[in-house]
Structure formats: C-alpha cells, structure tokens
N, C-alpha and C positions, 0 to 999 in steps of 0.2 A: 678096383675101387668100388665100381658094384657090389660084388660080393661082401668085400667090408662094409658098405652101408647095410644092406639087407641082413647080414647078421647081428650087424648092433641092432635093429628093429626087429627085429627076432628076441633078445635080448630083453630089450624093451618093451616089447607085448609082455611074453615070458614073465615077467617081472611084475606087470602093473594087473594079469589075470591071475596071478597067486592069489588061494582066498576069495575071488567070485566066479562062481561056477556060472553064474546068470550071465553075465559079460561075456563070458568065453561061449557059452550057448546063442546068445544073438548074433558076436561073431561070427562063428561057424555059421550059422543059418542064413548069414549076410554072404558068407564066399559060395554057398552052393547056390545062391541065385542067381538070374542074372545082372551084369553091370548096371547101371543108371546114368545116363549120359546126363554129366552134371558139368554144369560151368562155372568154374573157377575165376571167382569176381578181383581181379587187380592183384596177382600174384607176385606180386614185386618185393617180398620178401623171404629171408631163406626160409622159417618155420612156417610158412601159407605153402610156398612154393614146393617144399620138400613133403609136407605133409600129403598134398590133394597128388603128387607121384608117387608116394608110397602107397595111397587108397587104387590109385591107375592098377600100378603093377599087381597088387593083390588081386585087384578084380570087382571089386567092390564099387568104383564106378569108371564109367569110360569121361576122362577127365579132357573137356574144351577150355583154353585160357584165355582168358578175356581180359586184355591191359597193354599196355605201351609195348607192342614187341621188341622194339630195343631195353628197354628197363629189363623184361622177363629174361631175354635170353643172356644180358649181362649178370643178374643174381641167379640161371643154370650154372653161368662160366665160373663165379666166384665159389658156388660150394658145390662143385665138380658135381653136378644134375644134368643128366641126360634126358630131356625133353623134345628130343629129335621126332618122336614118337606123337607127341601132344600137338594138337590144331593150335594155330593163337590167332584172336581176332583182335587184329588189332583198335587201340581207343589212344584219345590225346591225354586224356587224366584220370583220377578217382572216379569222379563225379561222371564221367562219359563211360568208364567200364559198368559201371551198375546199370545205367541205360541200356548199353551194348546187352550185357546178358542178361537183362528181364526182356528185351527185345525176341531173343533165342528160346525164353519158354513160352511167349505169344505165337511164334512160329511154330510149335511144334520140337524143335530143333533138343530141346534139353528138357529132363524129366526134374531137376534139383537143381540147387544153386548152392555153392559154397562162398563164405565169406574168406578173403585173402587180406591182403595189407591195406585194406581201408576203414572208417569208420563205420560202426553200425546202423549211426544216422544218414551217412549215405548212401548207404544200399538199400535201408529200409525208404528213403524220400523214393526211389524209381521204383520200390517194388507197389509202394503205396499210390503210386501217383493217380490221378482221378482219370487219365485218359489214356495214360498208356503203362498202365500199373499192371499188376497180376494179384489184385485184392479179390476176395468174396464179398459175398455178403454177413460174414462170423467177422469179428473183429482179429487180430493174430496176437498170437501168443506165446511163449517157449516154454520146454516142455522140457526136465532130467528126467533120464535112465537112470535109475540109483541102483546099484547092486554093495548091499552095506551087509556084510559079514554077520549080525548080530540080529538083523532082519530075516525071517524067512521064507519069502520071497522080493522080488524085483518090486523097488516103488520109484512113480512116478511123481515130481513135484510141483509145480503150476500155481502162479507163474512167477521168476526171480529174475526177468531181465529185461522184461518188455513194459508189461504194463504198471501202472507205478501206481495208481490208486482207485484200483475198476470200480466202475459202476456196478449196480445188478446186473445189466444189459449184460455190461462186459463181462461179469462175471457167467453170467451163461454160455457165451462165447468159448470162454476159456474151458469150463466144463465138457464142453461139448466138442473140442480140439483135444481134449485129453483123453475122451474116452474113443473117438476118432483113433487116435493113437496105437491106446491099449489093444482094440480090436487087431491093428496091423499088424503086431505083436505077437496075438495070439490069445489074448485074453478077452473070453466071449463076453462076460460081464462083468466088466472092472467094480469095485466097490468105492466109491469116494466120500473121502471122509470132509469135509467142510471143514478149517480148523479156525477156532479162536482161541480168546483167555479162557472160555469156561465150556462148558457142556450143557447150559441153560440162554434160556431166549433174555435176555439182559436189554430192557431198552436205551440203555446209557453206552450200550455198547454196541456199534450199527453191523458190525460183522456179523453177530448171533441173527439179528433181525435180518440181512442177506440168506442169511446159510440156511434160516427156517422156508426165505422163501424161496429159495432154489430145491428146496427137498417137496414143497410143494409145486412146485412145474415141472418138476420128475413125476409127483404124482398125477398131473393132468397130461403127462405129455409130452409138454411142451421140451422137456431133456429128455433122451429115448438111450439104450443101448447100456446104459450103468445103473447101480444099485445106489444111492446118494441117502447120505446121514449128517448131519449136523443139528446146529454145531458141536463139534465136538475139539477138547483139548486134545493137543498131541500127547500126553501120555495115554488117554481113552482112545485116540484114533489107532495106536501102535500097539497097544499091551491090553492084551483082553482081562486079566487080572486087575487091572489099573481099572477097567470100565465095569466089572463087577461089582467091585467095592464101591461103588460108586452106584450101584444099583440100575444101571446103562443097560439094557437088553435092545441090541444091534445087530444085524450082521454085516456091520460094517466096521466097527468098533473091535480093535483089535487085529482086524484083519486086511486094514486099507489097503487097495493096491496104487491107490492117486490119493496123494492130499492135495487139496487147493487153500491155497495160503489167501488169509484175507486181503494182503497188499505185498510191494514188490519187497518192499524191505523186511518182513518178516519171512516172504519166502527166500530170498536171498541168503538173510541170518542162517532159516534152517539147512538150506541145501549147504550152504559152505561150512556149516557144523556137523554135519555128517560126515562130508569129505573129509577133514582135518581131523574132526576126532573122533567121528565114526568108520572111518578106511572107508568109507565108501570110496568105488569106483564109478567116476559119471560118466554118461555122454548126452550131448542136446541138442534139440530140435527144435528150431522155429516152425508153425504148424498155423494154418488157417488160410495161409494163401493157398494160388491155385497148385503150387510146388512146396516140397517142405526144403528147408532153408538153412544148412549147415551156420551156426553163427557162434562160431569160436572165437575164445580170444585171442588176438596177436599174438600174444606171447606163449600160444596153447602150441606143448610138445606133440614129436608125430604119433606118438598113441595116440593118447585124445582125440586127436584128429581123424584118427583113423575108425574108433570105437565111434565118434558122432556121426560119421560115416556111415556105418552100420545101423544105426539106428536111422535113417535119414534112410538108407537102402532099403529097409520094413515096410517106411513111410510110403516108398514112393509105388509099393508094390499094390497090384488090384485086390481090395477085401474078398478074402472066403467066408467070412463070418456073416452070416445075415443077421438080420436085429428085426 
C-alpha cells in the first residue's frame, strides 16, 4: 500500500513539475537540506494529514502532530496512513491545537508550522496573540512562489491572503517579508515592482501615492536588501517592451522578481490568473512571524502541499546573503 501511495505522488509531482524548471529546482534544493521540525496544526483530515506524511517521508520536514490523537489516528486508519513514526501532542479541539503548536515554537521545539484541518483564523488568533503569540515587530504577510512557463524567471506575489487592505505601514511590512523571502531563496537583490492601474503618481488613486512612497524609504533606507520601482502597471512591471513604449527607464520594470499588489483582492485576482490561465505552478508562505507558516488550503492536493513545503523549508534556513 505504501508503495502504491508513494508512486501515485511520484506521479503527481511528475506531473505538476512538467514545464517549471524553477519548482523542480527549489525542490531539489529543499530534499538536499536538512529537515525542519515542523508542527502539523490539527491534522484531522485526510488531505492535511496525508500531505504533512508525504513532506515527513521526503525529508523535507521532520513532521510533529498536534490535534486530538484519537481524531488523528482514526483519519491514519481510514485512508490506510502510517503515522506510527510521527510524535502527536495531543489537544481537546481546533482552537487548543493552534495554541499547543505556537506553544512548541516559543520552546524551541519546532522551526515551522503547518496549517491542517482548521481555519486560518484560528491558527492565526494563537500565533498573533499578544502574550503568548510568536508575532514580530513587521506585520505578517503571505507570500507565492510562482513558477509560470511564459515568465522568465520565478516571481513572487504579496500579499493575496492575509492582509486585505494594508496600510503604508503595512505595506512596508509586507515589502520587507518578501524580500526576506527572496534572499532565502537565493536572490541577492530582488527587484520589486509596486503595482497599480497606471505607472504615474495619480492622486485620485492612493496606491500610485503608497508606491512612490515606499520607493522613497527604499531610498532613505528605511527598506534595505531590494531594488523597489513604482508605481508601475503589471504589463510595465512584467514586459520590458510594454515599459519602453511607454518611455519607463527601470531596472525593475520588466524584470520584477516580487510584485506587491496594492490590496488583497487584486493580489488574489492576479495570483489565481496566473495559475489558471497562466499554468503557473505555486507554493506559499505565511512570513513575518518568528516561523514561516505553511497556510494551505483544506482542500490543497499532496503536491502543493509538498512544494509549499519546500518553500517554507528555504524560509526556515539561516541567510547566506548579507545585505
């Protein structure tokens, strides 16, 4: 039975890394590292549960479960998961597993957190909490791996799940989480593009007036570690052609390797229009706490789950890149 799961996930890798070299490259760079003892928040169902064992058995991380151990080990019994191997701590509900494992990265205990069969609001209320949370001082944020076939190279998108309609403040926050990111990655100086409707400071339109002024606290400073341009349209942020004609001299323009979307729903829009009808391949990362923070959705297949893995396994590694 083993074996037949492990070859359909083979299968299923196989399948969803046709076409992105970039994915298959962060992968691979994910299984030669080491593990990341991650705790699996409330795995109580088969696609959480099956996924964070498929990430174990790769290597990708050394997986602790954190939820009702009766619940867990009757959804092992039911879709034949051998979890004999995996720790479980036990909790009485949802809301107490999220505690239980932001408790394990205040200890020490776990380097990441994965999201299982609970809501995002619950896991984010313990990881936020004021006393016994695992927040910074940066606001948090979520971050896509995009590996999209038509792009030439990996872009990151920020932010489409978290924050819904940042501030400046927050918008530096978020800036400043992504190019965090890109560094872990491997990318010495990310270029980020700021995007809106247009490519001019528009004061009827408050995104252009953000974006000019996050390019200026890049210039003082106060943003360190990326190269930042805005505002600029997504066809100028992606196609240097596009920002010629337009008479745009950038070096960011054309060549983003981050965009930051001016609100959640326009990043949202674009990251799921890439997928669908740009093949993009994603994976993502909640980033700003003291752990980066696997936050899949429920219904997210064991790819995905395994590729956000991997991304989230970069995260959790100590920077080489000085700044």
């Amino acid at each position: 039975m083993e074996a037949l799961a492990a070859g359909r996930l083979k299968e299923e890798l196989d399948a969803a890394l046709t076409q992105h070299p970039r994915m298959q490259l962060l992968l691979e760079r994910a299984l030669r590292s080491e593990a990341v003892k991650t705790a699996i928040v409330h795995p109580v169902t088969s696609n959480s549960l099956a996924g964070a064992l498929a990430a174990h058995n790769l290597g990708l991380i050394d997986a602790i479960l954190v939820g009702p151990e009766e619940r867990i080990i009757q959804c092992a019994a039911d879709n034949n998961l051998d979890i004999s191997a995996l720790p479980i701590h036990n909790s009485e509900h949802s809301h107490h597993s999220a505690e239980v494992a932001v408790s394990l990265v205040r200890q020490g205990a776990v380097n990441a957190l994965m999201k299982g069969g609970l809501s995002t609001d619950e896991l984010l209320g313990a990881v936020l909490d004021k006393v016994n949370g695992i927040r910074t001082e940066r606001r948090i944020s979520h971050v896509f791996y995009l590996d999209i076939p038509l792009y030439h190279k990996a872009l990151l998108v920020t932010d489409a799940a978290i924050n819904i309609q940042p501030s400046l403040r927050d918008k530096k926050d978020i800036v400043a989480n992504a190019i965090d990111l890109a560094h872990h990655i491997g990318i010495s100086c990310p270029k980020v593009a700021i995007l809106s409707a247009v490519e001019k400071v528009n004061p009827d339109i408050p995104s252009t007036i953000e974006a000019a002024a996050l390019c200026k606290m890049a210039d003082r400073k106060q943003i360190i570690g990326g190269l930042l341009d805005g505002p600029l349209a997504f066809d100028n942020a992606i196609n240097r052609e596009a920002a010629l004609e337009k008479g745009i001299e950038s070096e960011v323009a054309g060549d983003a390797d981050i965009l930051l979307a001016p609100d959640l729903e326009a990043g949202n829009i674009l990251a799921k229009q890439l997928m669908y009808l740009g093949n993009a391949l994603a994976a993502g990362v909640l980033v700003g706490a003291r752990v980066p923070i696997i936050l899949t959705s429920r219904a997210e297949k064991t790819a995905g789950r395994i590729l956000s893995c991997a991304l989230a396994q970069a995260a959790a590694q100590p920077l080489t890149i000085s700044i």
